[in-house]
C-alpha positions in Angstrom: 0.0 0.0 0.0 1.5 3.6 -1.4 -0.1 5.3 0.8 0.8 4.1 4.4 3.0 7.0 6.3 5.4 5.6 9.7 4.8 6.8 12.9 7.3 9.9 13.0 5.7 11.3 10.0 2.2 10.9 11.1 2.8 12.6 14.5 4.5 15.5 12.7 1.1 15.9 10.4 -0.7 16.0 13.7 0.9 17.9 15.4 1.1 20.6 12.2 -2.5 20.2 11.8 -3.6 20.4 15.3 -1.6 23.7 16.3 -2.6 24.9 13.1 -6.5 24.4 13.9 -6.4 26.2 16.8 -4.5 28.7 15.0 -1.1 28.7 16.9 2.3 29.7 15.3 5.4 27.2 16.0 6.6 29.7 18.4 3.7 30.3 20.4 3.1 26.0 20.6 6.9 26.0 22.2 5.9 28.7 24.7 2.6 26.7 25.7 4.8 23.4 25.8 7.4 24.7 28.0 9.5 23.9 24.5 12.0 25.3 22.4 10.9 26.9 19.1 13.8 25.2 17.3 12.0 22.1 18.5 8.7 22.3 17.3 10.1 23.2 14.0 12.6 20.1 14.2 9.6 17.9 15.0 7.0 19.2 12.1 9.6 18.6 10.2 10.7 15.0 10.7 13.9 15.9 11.8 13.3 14.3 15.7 12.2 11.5 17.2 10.1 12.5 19.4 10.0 11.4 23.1 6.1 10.3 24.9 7.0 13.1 27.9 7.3 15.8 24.7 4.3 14.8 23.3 2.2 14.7 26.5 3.3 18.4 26.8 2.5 18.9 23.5 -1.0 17.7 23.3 -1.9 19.1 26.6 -0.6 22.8 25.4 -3.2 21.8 22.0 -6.3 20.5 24.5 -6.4 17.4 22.9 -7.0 14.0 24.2 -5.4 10.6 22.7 -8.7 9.6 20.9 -8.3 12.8 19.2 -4.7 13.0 18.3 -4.2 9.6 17.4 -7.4 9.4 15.6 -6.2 8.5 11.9 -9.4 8.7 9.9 -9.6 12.2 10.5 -6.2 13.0 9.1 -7.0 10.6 6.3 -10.4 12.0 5.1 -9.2 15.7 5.2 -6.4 14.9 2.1 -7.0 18.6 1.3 -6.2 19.9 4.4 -2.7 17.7 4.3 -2.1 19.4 0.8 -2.8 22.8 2.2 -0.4 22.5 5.1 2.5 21.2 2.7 2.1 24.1 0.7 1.9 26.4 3.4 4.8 25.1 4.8 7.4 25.9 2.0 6.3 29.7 2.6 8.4 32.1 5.1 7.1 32.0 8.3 6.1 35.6 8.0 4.0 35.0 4.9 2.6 31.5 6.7 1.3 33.8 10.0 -0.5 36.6 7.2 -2.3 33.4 5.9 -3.4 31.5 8.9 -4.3 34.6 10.4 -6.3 35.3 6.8 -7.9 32.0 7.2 -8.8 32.3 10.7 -10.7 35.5 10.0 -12.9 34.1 7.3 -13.9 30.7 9.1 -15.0 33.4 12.0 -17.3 35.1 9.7 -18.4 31.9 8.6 -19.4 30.8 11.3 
């Protein structure tokens, strides 16, 4: 199967799309999680393994719960949303905050 990802990559996805849902920047993630910005970055980008304690602080500084982090349907069915972040990614952080902050402002009037 083509499409099966390992573990490290699917925890970096997660992690990318879960701060990015509740519209966080890498920096202000490594605040909450008592982490280093270099770190976050390292980690959404496959460069670290990471360790259980990390990621405990991590999902408690996103408010999520294991059901919901590890819950691989969701990151599955939103293939669009995957797409969106890997394009977003290969921007400047600058340019990434004036989108996500663009983004964030229309789902509000949506809403």
């Amino acid at each position: 199967m083509t499409n099966n990802i390992n573990f490290k990559e699917f925890v970096a996805r997660q992690i990318r799309l879960l701060r990015l849902e509740r519209g966080f920047t890498q920096e202000q993630l490594a605040e909450t999680a008592d982490l280093g910005f270099n770190y976050v970055y390292r980690l959404e980008n496959k460069n670290l393994n990471v360790k259980i304690e990390t990621l405990e602080k991590i999902m408690i500084a996103l408010d999520v719960d294991i059901q919901t982090f590890f819950n691989i349907e969701k990151s599955q069915q939103f293939s669009g949303t995957t797409e969106l972040l890997n394009e977003l990614e290969t921007l400047p952080e600058e340019k990434q905050k004036i989108i996500i902050d663009s983004f964030l402002k229309i789902i509000s009037q949506l809403k």
